[in-house]
N, C-alpha and C positions, 0 to 999 in steps of 0.2 A: 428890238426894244433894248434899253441901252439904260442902265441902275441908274437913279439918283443917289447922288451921297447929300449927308447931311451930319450935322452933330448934335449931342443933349447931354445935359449934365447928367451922369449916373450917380451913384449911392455915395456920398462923401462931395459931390461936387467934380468927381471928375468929368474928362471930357470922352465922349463914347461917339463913337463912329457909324453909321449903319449907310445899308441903303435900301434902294426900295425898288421896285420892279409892278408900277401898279398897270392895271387896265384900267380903260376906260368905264365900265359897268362892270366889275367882278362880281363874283357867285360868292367870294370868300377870300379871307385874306392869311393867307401860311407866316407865318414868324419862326425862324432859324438860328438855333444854335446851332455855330460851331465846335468843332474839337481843337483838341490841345496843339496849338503851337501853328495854324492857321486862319483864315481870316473870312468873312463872309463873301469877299468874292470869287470865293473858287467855288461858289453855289450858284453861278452865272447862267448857265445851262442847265440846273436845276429850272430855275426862276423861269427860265423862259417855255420849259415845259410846260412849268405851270402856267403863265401866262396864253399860251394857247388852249389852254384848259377853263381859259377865263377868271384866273385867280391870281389876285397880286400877291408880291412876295415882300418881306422885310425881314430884312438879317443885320444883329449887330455885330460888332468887333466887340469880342471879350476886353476887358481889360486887361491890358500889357499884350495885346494882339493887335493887328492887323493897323489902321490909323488911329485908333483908340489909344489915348494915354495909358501912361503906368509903365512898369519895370515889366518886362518881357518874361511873362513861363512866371509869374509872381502875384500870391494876391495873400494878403496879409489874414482876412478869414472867408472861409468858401463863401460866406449868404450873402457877401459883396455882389457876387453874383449870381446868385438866389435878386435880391435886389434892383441890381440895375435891370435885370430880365423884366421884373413888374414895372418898373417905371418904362422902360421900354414899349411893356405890351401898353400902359396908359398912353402914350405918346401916339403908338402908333394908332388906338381907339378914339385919341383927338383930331386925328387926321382923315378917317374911315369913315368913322362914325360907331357905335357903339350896337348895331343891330346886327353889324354886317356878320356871319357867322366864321367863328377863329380855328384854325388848326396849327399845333404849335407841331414843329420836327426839330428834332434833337440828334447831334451824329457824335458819338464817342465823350469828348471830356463832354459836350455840348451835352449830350444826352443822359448824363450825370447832372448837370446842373439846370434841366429840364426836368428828369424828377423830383430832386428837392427842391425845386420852384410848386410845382402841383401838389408836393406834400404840405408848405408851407403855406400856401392859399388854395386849399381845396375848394373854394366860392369861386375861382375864375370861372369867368365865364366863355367859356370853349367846347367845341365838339367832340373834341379825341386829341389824341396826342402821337406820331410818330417819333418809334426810338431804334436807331440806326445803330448797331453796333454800340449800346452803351456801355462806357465806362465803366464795368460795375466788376473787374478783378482783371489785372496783368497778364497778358501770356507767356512771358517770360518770366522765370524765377529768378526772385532777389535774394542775392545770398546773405544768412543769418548778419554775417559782419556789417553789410551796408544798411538791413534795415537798425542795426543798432545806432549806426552814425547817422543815419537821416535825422533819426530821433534827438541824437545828440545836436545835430546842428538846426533842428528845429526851433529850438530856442535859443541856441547862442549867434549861429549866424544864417536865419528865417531867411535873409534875401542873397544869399551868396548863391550866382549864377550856373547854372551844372545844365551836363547835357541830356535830354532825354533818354539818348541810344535808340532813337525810332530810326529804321533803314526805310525810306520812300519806296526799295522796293517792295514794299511788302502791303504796300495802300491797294495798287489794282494791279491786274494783270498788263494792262493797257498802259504801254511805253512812253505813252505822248501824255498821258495822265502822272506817270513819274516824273520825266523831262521836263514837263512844266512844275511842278510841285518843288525840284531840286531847283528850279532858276527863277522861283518867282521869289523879289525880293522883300514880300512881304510874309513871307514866312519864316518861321523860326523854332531852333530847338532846343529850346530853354525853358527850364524850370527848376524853381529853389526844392531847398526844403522844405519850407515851410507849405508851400504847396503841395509838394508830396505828401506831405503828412494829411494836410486839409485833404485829399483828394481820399485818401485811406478811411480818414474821419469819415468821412461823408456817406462812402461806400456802404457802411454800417448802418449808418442811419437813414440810408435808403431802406436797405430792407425789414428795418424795426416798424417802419412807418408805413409798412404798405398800405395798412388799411386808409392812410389819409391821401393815397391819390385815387379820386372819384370815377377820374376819366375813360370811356374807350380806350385802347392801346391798342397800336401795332407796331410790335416788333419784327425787326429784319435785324436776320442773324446770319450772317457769313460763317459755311463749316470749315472753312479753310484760314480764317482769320489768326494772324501769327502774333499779332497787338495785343487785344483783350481776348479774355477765354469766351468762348461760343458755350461752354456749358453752362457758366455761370450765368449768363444772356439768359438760358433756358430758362434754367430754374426760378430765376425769378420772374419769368414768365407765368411759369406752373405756380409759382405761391402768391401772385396778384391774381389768376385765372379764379381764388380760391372766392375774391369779394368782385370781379370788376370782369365786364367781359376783355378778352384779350384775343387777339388773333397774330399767328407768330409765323412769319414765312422764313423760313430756312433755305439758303442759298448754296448746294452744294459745289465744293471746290475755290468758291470763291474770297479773296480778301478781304481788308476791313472796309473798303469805299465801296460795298454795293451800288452805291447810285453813282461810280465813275467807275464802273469795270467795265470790261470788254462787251458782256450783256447786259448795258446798263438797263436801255429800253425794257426788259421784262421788268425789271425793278421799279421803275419808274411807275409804269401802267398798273403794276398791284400797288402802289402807292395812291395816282390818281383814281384808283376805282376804289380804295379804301374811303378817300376823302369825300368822291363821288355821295359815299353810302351815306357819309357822315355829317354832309351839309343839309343832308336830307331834314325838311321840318317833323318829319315823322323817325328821324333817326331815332331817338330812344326809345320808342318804343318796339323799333326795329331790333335794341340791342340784346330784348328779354329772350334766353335761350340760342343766343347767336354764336356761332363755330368758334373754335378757335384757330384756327388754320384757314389759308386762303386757298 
């Protein structure tokens, strides 16, 4: 099975990219953010997992990603993309139909801007939510001087071009998964200031706001992740565990692309058996007193 691409105006009117990966009679239909500085279809093989699983997929291009308009690694305030994600998931409920039952996944910047979408419309109407390695603190330290200049250049010059400093090999153990990632030419490593900063902003107001995401969770945590810190992953697992069930599978040795590492297949299968639980019409009531761990 082979994506459709398609485009829609996102939040301001720009133009957003996605594609889709439907079956003919799905059980459910998955919507995908991605992270920072790549593009929905390097969720290719995701999709078609899921597709033999009986579930279609839809994944947009963030904006300044992937075919999606905009200035590349740039967004001028994070809810843009808070935003085009709902207008997205209406599109994609124009297209389905509005019964069919939703599971959002979120992998890294993606799974940052998967939360503050859930915090900001906690009435969505969906199952649960997977969150891949999110965004939610650096694993790298930024030394004092730099974050003083982000700051500074957050306001003077918000869209000047800068490099991430992400090294590909640190995505998966799986050579052919870096090799691709370094030559595909829809990826990119760039990001401003002012996205730094949004990205920092945001981090904050994820965890002030727990209590407004309703959802099921499962997080996948890589303990070998060299990107985002794996502890920070935790604990905000443990302090939503505190209103919302959460189930947190931890990945030891592995990098920040669980779902493209060398064992991907394990990862995959606690994902599709999570979803499995979650399409369930008796899911919530399944969720009262349910583990947290898989």
């Amino acid at each position: 099975m082979r994506g459709a691409h398609a485009y829609f105006p996102g939040s301001g009117d720009i133009r957003l990219h996605y594609r889709c990966w439907d079956v003919p009679t799905p059980r459910a239909v998955v919507i995908i953010c991605h992270g920072l500085g790549e593009h929905s279809g390097r969720y290719e093989d995701l999709a078609q997992d899921f597709a033999r699983a009986g579930l279609s997929t839809y994944a947009l291009d963030h904006r300044g990603h992937g075919r999606s308009d905009g200035r590349k690694g740039h967004v001028r305030r994070f809810v843009r993309y808070v935003h085009d994600l709902e207008k997205f998931r209406r599109r994609v409920f124009g297209a389905i139909g509005t019964e069919m039952p939703l599971i959002f996944l979120g992998h890294s910047l993606g799974g940052l801007i998967l939360i503050r979408y859930l915090q900001e419309y906690p009435a969505v109407p969906a199952r649960g939510a997977v969150l891949s390695a999110p965004l939610l603190g650096l694993a790298m330290e930024v030394p004092q001087w730099r974050e003083q200049l982000a700051r500074f250049l957050y306001y003077t010059v918000p869209a000047l071009p800068m490099s991430t400093g992400l090294d590909p090999d640190y995505l998966s153990h799986d050579p052919q998964v870096v090799e691709a990632y370094k030559r595909d030419p829809l990826v990119h490593d760039r990001i401003t200031p002012r996205l730094y900063g949004e990205i920092q902003r945001e981090i904050d107001a994820a965890s002030r706001k727990l209590a407004q995401l309703r959802l099921p969770v499962l997080m996948l945590v890589p303990s070998a992740d060299k990107l985002v810190r794996p502890d920070l992953m935790q604990r905000f697992a443990a302090d939503l565990r505190k209103t919302r069930p959460v189930w947190v599978r931890t990945y030891s040795g592995l990098y920040h692309e669980v779902l493209n590492e060398t064992t991907r297949s394990s990862a995959v299968a606690d994902v599709l058996g999570w979803i499995e639980r979650h399409i369930s019409v008796h899911a919530q009531a399944q969720d009262v007193g349910a583990p947290d761990t898989l």
